[in-house]
Backbone as CSV, one residue per row, in Angstrom:
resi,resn,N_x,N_y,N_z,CA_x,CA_y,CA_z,C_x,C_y,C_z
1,UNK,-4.241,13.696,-2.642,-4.472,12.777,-1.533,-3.498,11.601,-1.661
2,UNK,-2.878,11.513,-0.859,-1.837,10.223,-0.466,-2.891,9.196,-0.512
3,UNK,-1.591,7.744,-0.982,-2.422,6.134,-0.586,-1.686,5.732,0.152
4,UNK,-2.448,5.173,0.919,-1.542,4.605,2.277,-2.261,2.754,2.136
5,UNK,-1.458,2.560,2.902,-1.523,0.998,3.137,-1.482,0.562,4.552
6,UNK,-2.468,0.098,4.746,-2.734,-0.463,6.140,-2.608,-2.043,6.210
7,UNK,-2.702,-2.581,7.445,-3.460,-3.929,7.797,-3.879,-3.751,9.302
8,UNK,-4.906,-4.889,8.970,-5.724,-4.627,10.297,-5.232,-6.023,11.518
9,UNK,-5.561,-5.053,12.569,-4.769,-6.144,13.671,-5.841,-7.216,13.576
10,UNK,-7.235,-6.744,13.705,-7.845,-7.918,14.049,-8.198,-9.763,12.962
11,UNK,-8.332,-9.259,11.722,-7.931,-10.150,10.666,-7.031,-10.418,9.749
12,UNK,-5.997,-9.247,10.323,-4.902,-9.577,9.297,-4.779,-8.928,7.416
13,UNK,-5.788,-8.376,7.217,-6.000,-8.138,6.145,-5.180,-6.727,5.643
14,UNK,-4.966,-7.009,4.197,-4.057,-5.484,3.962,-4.872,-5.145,3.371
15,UNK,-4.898,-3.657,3.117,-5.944,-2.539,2.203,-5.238,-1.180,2.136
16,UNK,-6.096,-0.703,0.751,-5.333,0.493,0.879,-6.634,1.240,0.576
17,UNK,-6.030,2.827,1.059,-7.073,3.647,1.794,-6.278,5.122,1.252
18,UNK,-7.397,5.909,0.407,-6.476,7.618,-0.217,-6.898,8.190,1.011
19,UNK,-5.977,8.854,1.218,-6.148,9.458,2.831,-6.295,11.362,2.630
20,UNK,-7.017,11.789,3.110,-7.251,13.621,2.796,-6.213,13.900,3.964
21,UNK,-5.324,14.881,4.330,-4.776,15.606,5.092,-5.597,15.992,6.809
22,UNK,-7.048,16.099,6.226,-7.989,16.273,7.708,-8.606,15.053,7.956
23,UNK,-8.043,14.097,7.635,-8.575,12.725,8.073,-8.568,12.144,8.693
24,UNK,-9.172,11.917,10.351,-8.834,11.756,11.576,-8.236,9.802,11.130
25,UNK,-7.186,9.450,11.770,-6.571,8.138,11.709,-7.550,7.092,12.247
26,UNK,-8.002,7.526,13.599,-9.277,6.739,13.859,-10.191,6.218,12.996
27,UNK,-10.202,7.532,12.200,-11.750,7.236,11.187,-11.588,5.608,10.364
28,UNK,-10.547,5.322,10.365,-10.237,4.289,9.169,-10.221,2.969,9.734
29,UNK,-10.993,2.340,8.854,-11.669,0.976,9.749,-11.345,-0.348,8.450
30,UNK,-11.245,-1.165,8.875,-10.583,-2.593,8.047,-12.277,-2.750,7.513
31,UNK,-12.308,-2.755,5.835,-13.248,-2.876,4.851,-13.794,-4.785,5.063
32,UNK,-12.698,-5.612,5.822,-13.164,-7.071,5.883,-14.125,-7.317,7.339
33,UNK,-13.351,-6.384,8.223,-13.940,-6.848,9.663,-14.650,-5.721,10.279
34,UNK,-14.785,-4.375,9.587,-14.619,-3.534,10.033,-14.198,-2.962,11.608
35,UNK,-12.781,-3.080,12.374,-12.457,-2.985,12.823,-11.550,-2.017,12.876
36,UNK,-11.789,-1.142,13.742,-10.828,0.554,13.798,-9.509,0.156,13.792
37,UNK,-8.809,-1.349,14.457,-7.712,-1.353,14.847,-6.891,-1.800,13.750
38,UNK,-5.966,-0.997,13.148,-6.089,-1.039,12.003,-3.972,-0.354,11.970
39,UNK,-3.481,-0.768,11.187,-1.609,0.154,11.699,-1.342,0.423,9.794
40,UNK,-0.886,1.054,9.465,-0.286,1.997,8.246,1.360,1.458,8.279
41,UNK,1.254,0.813,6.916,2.100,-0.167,6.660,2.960,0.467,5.671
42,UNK,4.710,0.155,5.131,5.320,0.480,4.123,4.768,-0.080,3.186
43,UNK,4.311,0.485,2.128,3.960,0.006,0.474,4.875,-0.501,0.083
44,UNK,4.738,-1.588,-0.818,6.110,-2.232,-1.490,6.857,-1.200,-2.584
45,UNK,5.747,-0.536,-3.133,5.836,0.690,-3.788,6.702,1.931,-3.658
46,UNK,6.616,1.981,-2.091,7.387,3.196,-1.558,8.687,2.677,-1.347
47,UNK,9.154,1.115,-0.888,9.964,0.994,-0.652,10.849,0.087,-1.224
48,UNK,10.807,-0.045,-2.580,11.617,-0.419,-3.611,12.520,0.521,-3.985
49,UNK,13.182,-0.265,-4.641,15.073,0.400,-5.197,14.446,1.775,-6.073
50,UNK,16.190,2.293,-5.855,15.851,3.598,-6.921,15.606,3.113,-7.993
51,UNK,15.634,4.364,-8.637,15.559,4.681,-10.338,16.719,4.537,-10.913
52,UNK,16.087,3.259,-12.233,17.414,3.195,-12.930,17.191,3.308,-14.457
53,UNK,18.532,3.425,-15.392,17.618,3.289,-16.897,17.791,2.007,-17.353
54,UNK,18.672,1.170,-17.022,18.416,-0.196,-17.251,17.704,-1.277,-16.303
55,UNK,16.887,-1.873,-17.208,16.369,-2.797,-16.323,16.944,-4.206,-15.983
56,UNK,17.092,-4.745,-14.825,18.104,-6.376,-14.985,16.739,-7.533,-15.044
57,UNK,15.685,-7.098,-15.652,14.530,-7.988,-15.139,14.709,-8.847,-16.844
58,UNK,14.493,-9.865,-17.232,14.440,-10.678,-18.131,13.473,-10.060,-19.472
59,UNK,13.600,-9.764,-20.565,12.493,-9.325,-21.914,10.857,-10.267,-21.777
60,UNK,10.141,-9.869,-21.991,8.737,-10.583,-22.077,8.887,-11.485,-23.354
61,UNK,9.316,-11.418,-23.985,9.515,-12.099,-25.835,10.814,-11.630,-26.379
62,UNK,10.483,-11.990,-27.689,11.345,-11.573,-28.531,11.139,-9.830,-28.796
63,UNK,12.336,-9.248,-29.341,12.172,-7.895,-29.468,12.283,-7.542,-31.235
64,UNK,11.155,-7.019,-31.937,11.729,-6.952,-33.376,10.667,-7.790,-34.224
């Protein structure tokens, strides 16, 4: 089952939702307002840079 990422028109809220293949789109309703109106958003997840083997992000500490 895919995760998808929504937000809802009516409060604005983002959520994410595992979605089954027979899962009518309707069915899925905002968990804050419950409101059907609701749009399937890019994950930051999905749409970050490739794969690399170095990282340019800074060490947490010392190493050693």
């Amino acid at each position: 089952m895919p995760l998808y990422e929504y937000t809802c028109q009516g409060c604005g809220a983002r959520f994410e939702k595992l979605v089954r293949s027979s899962t009518n789109p309707a069915a899925i309703i905002c968990p804050r307002c419950a409101s059907a109106a609701v749009a399937r958003v890019f994950s930051t997840f999905a749409t970050s840079g490739g794969a690399s083997n170095e990282s340019s992000a800074p060490a947490c500490g010392p190493v050693g």
